[in-house]
Structures are given as C-alpha cells and as structure tokens.
C-alpha positions as CSV (number, residue, x, y, z in Angstrom):
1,X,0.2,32.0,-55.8
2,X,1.7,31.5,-59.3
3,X,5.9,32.1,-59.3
4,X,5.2,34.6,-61.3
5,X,3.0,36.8,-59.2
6,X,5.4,35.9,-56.5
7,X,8.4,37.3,-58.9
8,X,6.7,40.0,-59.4
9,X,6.4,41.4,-56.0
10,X,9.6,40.3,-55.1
11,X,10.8,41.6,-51.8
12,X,7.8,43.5,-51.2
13,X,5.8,40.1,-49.6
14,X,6.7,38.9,-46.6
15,X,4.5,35.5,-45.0
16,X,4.5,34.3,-41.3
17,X,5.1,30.2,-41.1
18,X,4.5,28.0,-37.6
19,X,7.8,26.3,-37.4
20,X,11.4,27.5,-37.1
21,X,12.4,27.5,-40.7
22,X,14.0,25.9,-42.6
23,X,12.9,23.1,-40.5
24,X,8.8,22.4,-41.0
25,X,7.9,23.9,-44.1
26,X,4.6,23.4,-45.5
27,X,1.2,22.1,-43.4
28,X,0.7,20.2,-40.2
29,X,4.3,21.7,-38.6
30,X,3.2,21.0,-34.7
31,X,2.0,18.0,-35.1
32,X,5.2,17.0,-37.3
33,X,7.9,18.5,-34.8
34,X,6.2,16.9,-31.7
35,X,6.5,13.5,-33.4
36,X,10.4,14.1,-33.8
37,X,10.3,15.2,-29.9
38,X,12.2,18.4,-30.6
39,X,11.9,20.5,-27.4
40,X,12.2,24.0,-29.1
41,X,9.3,25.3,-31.6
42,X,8.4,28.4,-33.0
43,X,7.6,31.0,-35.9
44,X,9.5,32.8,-38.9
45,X,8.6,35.8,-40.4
46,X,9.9,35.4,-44.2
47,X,10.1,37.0,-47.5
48,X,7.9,35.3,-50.2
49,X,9.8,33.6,-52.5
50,X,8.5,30.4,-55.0
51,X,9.2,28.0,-53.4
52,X,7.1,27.8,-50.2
53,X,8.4,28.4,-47.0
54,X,12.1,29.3,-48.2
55,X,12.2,32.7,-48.9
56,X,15.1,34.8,-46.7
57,X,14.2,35.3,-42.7
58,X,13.4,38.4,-41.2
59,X,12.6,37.6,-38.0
60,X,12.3,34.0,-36.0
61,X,10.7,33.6,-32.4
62,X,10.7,30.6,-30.3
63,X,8.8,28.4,-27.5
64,X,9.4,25.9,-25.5
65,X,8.1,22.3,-26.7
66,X,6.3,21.0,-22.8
67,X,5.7,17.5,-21.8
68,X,1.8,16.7,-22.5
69,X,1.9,19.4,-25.8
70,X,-0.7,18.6,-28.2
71,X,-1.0,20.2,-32.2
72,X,-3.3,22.5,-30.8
73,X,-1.5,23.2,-26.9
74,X,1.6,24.0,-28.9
75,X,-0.4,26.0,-32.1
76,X,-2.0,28.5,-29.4
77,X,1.7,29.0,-27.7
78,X,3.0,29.8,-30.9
79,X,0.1,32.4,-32.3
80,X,0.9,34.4,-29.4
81,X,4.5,34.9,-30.5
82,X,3.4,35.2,-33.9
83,X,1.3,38.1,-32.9
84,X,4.3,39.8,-31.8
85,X,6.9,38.9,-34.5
86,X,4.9,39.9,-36.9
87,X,3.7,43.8,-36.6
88,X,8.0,43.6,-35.5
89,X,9.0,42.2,-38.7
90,X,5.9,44.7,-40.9
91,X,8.1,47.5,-39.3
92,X,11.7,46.2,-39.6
93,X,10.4,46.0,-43.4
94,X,8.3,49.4,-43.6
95,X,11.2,51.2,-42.3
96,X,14.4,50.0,-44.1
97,X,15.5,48.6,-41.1
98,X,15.4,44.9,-42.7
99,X,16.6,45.1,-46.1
100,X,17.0,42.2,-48.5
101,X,20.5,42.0,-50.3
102,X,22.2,39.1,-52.0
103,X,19.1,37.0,-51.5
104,X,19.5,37.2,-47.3
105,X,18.0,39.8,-45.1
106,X,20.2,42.4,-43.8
107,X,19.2,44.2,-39.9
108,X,20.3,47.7,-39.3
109,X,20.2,48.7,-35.6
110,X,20.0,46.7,-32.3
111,X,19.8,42.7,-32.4
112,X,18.8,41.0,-29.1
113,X,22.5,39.3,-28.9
114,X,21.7,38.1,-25.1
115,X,18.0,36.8,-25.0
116,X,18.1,32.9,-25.0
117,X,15.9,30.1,-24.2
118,X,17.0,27.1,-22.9
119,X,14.7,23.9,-22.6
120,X,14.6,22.3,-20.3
121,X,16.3,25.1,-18.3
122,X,20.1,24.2,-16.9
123,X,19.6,23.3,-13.3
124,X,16.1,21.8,-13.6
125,X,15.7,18.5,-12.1
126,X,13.3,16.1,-13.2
C-alpha cells in the first residue's frame, strides 16, 4: 500500500500483526521472538498507518511461549487468538466503542482490568 492510500483511509483501516507490537514488526515474528527466548507471544489488532506495523493498538491478545515451540507450533497458537481479537476489535471499531484521538486509541466501556497470564505460572516447579 502506497502512504498515500494509507492517508487516505486514515482511521478507517485497521490490520491484525503476529507479535505483541511494538515488538516484532514486519515478517518472520515467531521465529524471531523464539530466538530471543521470550516466554510471552501474541497478536495486535492495529490501525493502518505508513509505516508498517506502527499504527495505534486497538486490541492485543497473548500466549504462552512453551518449551519445544517451533514457528509453526507457536503460529497455529496464535491464529486461534487472532480469530478472536479480531471480529472483537471489527466491533470495538464498527460501534464507536474504540475511537482514535490524538493518534492513540481511546476504549469506551468495560476493559478486562483482572485477566493475566503468567508464564511459567507462580508456583510451578520445574
């Protein structure tokens, strides 16, 4: 996409990326976070911007990183929470719920305040 198609449809575009941004951007983001052995991956759910991968954040969702993952072991863990964020994130947008304002993205109603995940979990041996 051309910066200015992208400017043109400012705030109206919104792109699903396979890492936790703003860590990962761009390709091969499994294979790139299991080599720095971080133990927590996930998705974004982001407004297009033109730069790539760096546009404001609507909605984030996270796995845990297990011993043995490959690319692919990790990639198939992910697209199931990307299946999930994403219709979430569609309707956040489609409603007004998820607005963009100042260049960051602004929730009205409920945010999950409690959910955590934790890896390894606290009183796990090894």
């Amino acid at each position: 996409m051309t910066a200015s198609f992208v400017t043109r449809w400012a705030g109206r575009m919104i792109n699903i990326h396979p890492s936790l941004l703003p860590l990962y951007p761009g390709l091969h983001t499994h294979a790139r976070a299991l080599a720095d052995g971080v133990r927590i991956a996930g998705c974004t759910v982001h407004f297009v911007v033109p730069e790539m991968d760096a546009g404001p954040i609507i909605a984030q969702g996270a796995v845990p990183v297990v011993d043995g993952d490959t690319p692919d072991t990790l990639a198939g863990r992910i697209l199931g929470v990307e299946h999930q964020i994403y219709p979430h994130a569609l309707a956040l947008v489609a409603s007004g719920a998820a607005r963009l304002e100042g260049g960051r993205v602004i929730i009205t109603g409920p945010i999950n305040q409690a959910g955590r995940l934790i890896s390894p979990e606290p009183g796990s041996s090894r």
